[in-house]
N, C-alpha and C positions, 0 to 999 in steps of 0.2 A: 103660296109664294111661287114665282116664277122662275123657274130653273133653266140654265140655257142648255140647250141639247145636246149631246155628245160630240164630237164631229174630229178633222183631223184638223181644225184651226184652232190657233194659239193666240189667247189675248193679253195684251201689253198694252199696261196702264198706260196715258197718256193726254194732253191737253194741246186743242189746235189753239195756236197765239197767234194773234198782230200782231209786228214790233214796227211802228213806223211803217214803213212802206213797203216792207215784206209777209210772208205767213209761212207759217211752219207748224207739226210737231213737236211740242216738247217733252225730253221723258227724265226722268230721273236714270240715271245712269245704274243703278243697282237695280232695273228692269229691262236692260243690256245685258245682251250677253257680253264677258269681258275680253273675249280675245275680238281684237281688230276685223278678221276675215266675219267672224258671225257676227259683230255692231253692224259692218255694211249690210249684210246681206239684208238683213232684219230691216235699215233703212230702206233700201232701194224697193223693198216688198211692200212697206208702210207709205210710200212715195208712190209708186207704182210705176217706176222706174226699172227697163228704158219700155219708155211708151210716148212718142210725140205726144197722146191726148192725158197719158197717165191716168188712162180711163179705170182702172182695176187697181187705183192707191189716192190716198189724201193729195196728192200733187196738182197745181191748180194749171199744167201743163206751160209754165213758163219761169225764167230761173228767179222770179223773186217771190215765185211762193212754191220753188223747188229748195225749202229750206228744212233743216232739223236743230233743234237746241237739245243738249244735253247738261244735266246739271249735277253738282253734287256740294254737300257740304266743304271746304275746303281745310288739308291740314296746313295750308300754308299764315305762318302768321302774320296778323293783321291784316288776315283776308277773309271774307265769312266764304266767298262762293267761287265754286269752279265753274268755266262756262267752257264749251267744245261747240262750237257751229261747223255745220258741213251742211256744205251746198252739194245740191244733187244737181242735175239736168235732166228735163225729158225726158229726151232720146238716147240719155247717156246709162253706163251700167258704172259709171266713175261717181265716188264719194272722196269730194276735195274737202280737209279740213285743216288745210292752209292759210288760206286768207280767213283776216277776219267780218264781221258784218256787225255794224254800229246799231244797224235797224235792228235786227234781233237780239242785239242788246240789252235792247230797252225792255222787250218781254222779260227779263232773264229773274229780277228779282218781284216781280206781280206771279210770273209763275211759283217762284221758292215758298212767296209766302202762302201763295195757293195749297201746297202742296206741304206745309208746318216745317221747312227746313229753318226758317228764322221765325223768332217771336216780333208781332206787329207792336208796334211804338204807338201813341197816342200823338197825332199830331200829322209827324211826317215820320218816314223809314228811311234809313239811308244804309247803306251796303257798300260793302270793298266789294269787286268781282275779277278775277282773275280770268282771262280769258287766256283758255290753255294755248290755242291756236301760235300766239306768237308772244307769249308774255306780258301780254300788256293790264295794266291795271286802271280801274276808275272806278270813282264813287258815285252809285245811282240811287237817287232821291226820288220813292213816290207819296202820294197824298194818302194818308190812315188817318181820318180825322175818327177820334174816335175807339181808337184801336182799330177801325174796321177798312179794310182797303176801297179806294171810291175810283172808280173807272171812270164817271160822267164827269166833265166841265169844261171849259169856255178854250182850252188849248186848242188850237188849231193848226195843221202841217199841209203844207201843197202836198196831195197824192193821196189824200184821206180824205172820205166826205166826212161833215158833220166837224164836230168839235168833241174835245175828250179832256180825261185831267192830263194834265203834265208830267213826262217822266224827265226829271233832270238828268242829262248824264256828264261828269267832270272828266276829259281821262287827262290823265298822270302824266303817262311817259308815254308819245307813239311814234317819235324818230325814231325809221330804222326799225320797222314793227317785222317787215320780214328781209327787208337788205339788209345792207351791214352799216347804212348810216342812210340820214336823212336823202343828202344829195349823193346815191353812191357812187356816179362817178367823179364825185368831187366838186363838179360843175352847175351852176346853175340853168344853162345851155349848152345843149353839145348839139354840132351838124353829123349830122346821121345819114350815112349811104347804104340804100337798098335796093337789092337785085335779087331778082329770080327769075325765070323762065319766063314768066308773064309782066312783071313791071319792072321799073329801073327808076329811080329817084333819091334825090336829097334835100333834108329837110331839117327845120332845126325842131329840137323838142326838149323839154325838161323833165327828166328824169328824177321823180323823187318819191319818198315813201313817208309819210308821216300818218301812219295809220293802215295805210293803203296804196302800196306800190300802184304806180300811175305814169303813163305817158303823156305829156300833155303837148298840142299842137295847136297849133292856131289855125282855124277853120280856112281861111282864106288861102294858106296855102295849099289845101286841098279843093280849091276852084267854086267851095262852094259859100254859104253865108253864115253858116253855124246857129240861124233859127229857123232854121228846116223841121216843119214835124219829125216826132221820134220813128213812126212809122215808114216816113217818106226816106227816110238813111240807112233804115234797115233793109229798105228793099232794093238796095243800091248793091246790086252783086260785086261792082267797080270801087267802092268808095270800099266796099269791103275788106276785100282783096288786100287793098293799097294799105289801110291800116291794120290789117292781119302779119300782112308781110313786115309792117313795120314794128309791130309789136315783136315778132319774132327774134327781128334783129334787136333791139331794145333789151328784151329780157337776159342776152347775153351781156351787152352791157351793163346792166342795172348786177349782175353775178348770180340772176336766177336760176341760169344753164338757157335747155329748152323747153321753153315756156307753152309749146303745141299743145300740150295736152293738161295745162294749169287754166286757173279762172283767172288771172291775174298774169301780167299786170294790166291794170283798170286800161283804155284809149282814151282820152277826155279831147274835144274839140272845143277851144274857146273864140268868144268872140266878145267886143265890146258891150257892156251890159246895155239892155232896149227899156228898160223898166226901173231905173232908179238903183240899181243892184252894185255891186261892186264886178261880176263880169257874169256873163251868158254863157250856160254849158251847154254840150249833147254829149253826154260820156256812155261807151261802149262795156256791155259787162259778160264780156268783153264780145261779142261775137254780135250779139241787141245791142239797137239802143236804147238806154233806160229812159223810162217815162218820166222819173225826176233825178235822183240823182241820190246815192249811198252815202249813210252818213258820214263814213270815215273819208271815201272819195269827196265829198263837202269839204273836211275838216284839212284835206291835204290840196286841195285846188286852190282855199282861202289861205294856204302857206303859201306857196305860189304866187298866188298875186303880192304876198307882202315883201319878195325875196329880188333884192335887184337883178339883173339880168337874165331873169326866166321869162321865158315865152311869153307873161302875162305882162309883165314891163311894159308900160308903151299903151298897155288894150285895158288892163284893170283901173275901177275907180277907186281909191283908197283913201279914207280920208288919214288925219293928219293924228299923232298919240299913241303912249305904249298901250294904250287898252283900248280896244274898236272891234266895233263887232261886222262881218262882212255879209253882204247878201247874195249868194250866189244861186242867179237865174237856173233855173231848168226847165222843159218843155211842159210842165206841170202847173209851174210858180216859182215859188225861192225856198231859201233854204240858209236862216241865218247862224251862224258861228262867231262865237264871242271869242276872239287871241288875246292874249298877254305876251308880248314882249320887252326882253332884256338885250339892249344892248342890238338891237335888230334879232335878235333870236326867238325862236316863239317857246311860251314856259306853261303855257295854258293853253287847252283849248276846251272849252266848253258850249254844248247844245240842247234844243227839247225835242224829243219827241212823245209821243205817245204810243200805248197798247192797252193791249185787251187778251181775254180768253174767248174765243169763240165758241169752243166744244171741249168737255171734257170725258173722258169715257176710256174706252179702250179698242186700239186697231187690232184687227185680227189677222195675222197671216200664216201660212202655210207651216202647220207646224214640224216637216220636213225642213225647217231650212234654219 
């Protein structure tokens, strides 16, 4: 039998996942160490983070496969699972486990059952998951026909090739996921003035968080057409700038503080939909622009548009009923989101994605650290 060799590196179990339009490591959290200072270090070594190419870690050198999941049984009742996501960055030595990530959500329970934390159902599995990050809860539905978990079928997501099974995800409650309510300044629109040394401008934007704290503005006041490749906005050091400086201001308003050194809040640039959708996005996460578009940034863009007097008013297609489901464009394709509303409120919001395991094994790093 093969033996691995002595050496000063330390191996920690782990499994690379899809989730939707991301990828990451996932570990069980009782192969953490448990204070906070040694979880990051262990991440950022496992990431191989800061490295623009994050040549020397599983990091696929850009922030949506600069991701980690962490899981564990959970004692909270009527919940089976805990979930902790932290976004790394490249070039960054910062582990944000602030915001939340819809995409890697969807790995969260194909991993648990990978790894025997819950027993497989015959049929379908379905799971509470708590996601630590900001409280929020949902229930995710995947395919065990069989008892046996089945990764392959006909599902399909803009930003994946191929097709895959279906991870249903319901979430519960995501107003106010990390502000202190949906619309935190109250507003469905607010005109927002920004200065700094380099630009001066005013602009209107609607500030809200249902999932995913978000600025959203309408492309056109930004001089440009909002179906600009994701490439061709990123390399825009000008448009940058403009909506950096404007998120700054933003996240004081929304009660963030300063937001300089957070992943969030999201920049979203809309524009009337080109393809049958309910509206056209290029949203910033936050500094890129994303090639399609984050689930919960979906799930709170489609609030948006249902909400009178937000930036979207006027530019979204919506059709008419408390149940409808929205299509919001991305540089990719779409990305559709089922609402329930009460009363003009939204009480539901439900989506699909898909995942997988890629690799299972264990990362090895510096066992100094």
């Amino acid at each position: 039998m093969n033996q691995r060799p002595s050496s000063d590196l330390r191996a920690i179990p782990c499994m690379l996942m899809r989730g939707g339009t991301s990828r990451g490591p996932f570990f069980l959290e009782s192969d953490l160490p448990a204070d906070v200072a040694g979880r990051d270090r262990v991440l950022l070594a496992a990431m191989g983070s800061p490295d623009p190419r994050q040549i020397d870690g599983l990091g696929g050198a850009h922030p949506l496969t600069s991701k980690a999941g962490i899981v564990r049984r959970s004692t909270t009742p009527g919940v089976d699972l805990d979930f902790l996501f932290a976004q790394l960055q490249p070039a960054s030595d910062a582990v944000d486990v602030t915001p939340n990530c819809g995409n890697m959500l969807a790995a969260v329970l194909p991993f648990a059952l990978e790894r025997g934390l819950l027993p497989v159902a015959d049929g379908v599995t379905t799971a509470r998951i708590l996601t630590l990050n900001t409280g929020m809860q949902c229930d995710v539905t995947v395919q065990t026909p069989g008892g046996r978990l089945q990764y392959g079928g006909d599902a399909r997501i803009d930003g994946v090739p191929g097709t895959a099974a279906p991870v249903s995800i319901n979430f519960l409650d995501t107003a106010g996921s990390v502000c202190a309510a949906l619309l935190p300044t109250g507003r469905a629109r607010n005109r927002i003035a920004v200065s700094t040394p380099s630009t001066s401008f005013e602009i209107d934007a609607t500030l809200i968080d249902n999932g995913m704290p978000m600025v959203l503005v309408r492309a056109a006041d930004f001089g440009i057409t909002g179906y600009e490749p994701a490439a061709d906005l990123s390399a825009s050091a000008e448009l940058r700038a403009r909506l950096e400086a404007l998120r700054l201001a933003a996240g004081t308003l929304m009660g963030l503080g300063d937001v300089a050194a957070k992943n969030y809040p999201k920049m979203c640039l809309i524009a009337a939909p080109r393809t049958g959708g309910a509206v056209s996005t290029r949203c910033f996460i936050p500094h890129v622009c994303h090639d399609s578009i984050g689930v919960l940034a979906a799930v709170t863009v489609a609030t948006a548009c249902v909400l009178p007097g937000s930036v979207a008013d006027g530019i979204a297609s919506v059709a008419e009923g408390v149940e409808k489901t929205l299509s919001i464009e991305h540089p990719t394709g779409e990305f559709s989101v089922a609402l329930a509303l009460d009363n003009g409120k939204v009480t539901r919001a439900a989506l699909l994605r898909t995942a997988r395991p890629i690799m299972r094994g264990e990362v090895l790093i510096a066992e100094s650290l």
